[in-house]
C-alpha positions, 0 to 999 in steps of 0.5 A: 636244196636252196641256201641261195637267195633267201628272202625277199631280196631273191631276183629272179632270172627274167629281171636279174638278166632285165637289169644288166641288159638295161645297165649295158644300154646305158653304156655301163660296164656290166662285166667288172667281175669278169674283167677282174677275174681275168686280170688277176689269172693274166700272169699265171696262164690258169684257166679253169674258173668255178662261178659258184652261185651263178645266177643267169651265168652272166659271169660264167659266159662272159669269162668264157667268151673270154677263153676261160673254161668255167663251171657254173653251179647254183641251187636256184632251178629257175635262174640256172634254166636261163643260163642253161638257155643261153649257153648249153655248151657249158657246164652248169650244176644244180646243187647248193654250195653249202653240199656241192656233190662229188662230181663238182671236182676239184682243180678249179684256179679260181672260185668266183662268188659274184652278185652277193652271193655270201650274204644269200646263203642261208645263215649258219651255212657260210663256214661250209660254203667256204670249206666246200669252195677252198676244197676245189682251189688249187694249192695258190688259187684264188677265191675272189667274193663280192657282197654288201656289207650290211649289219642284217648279214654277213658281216666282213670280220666274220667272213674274214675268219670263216676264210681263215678255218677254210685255208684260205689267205686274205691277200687283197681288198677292194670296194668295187670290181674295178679295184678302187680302194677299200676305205669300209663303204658297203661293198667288199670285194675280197680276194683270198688265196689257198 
């Protein structure tokens, strides 16, 4: 198990966790994902949200401090420890996105893949991470991805396409969590919809 996070580029929990406590002191907006994700659910009244590649469950926790009811899954141990730590009363499941078990059912409104989570997945596995997230979208969910754009990695046209085979529709593009607009930067948050 462990696609996620390969390489020298891999945080681990105590300094992921370090980075966004010390970015909230300084007075910077550290849950951008969260605030997306909830407006782009506002109008529809869906809930249920699936932080796939959850880290420390920043996201995961955020959103359900918002009333989201989430499920967090990541194949890193050590980073899922510490969101178990932070927040027990939640769902949290050790598997690799590339071989979700069958117990991660199906029904989720929107998929969440926060924190460059398309460019850590080991190389080869992205169309079967995306084929295993767009199996448990809901007929008209979303599955919203944010990740670097960086030539060593996933590159954006070929992200675009591996949606396409997943059902997946690309319906919007940002270059940040906050919406500016996408002009090809480094950054990429897009939103596809089943």
């Amino acid at each position: 198990m462990g696609t996620r996070w390969q390489g020298a580029d891999a945080p681990r929990g105590h300094d992921y966790d370090a980075r966004w406590t010390t970015l909230a002191a300084k007075g910077h907006n550290v849950h951008g994902e969260a605030d997306l994700v909830e407006s782009l659910l506002a109008e529809s009244g869906c809930r249920r949200v699936l932080d796939a590649g959850c880290g420390t469950g920043r996201v995961a926790i955020e959103l359900s401090r918002r009333g989201f009811s989430v499920t967090g899954v990541d194949a890193d141990a050590a980073m899922l420890a510490g969101a178990r730590a932070k927040a027990p009363e939640l769902r949290w499941v050790e598997a690799d996105l590339a071989d979700l078990p069958d117990e991660l059912d199906a029904g989720f409104d929107l998929v969440v893949l926060a924190g460059n989570v398309m460019i850590f997945v080991a190389p080869g596995t992205e169309g079967r991470v995306l084929d295993n997230l767009s199996n448990r979208i809901t007929p008209g969910g979303l599955l919203v991805a944010g990740f670097q754009l960086r030539p060593d990695r996933l590159a954006l046209d070929e992200y675009d396409r591996r949606c396409i085979e997943a059902g997946l529709e690309l319906e919007q593009r940002w270059a940040t969590w906050d919406r500016e607009h996408f002009t090809g930067g480094d950054y990429a948050v897009s939103v596809h919809r089943r």
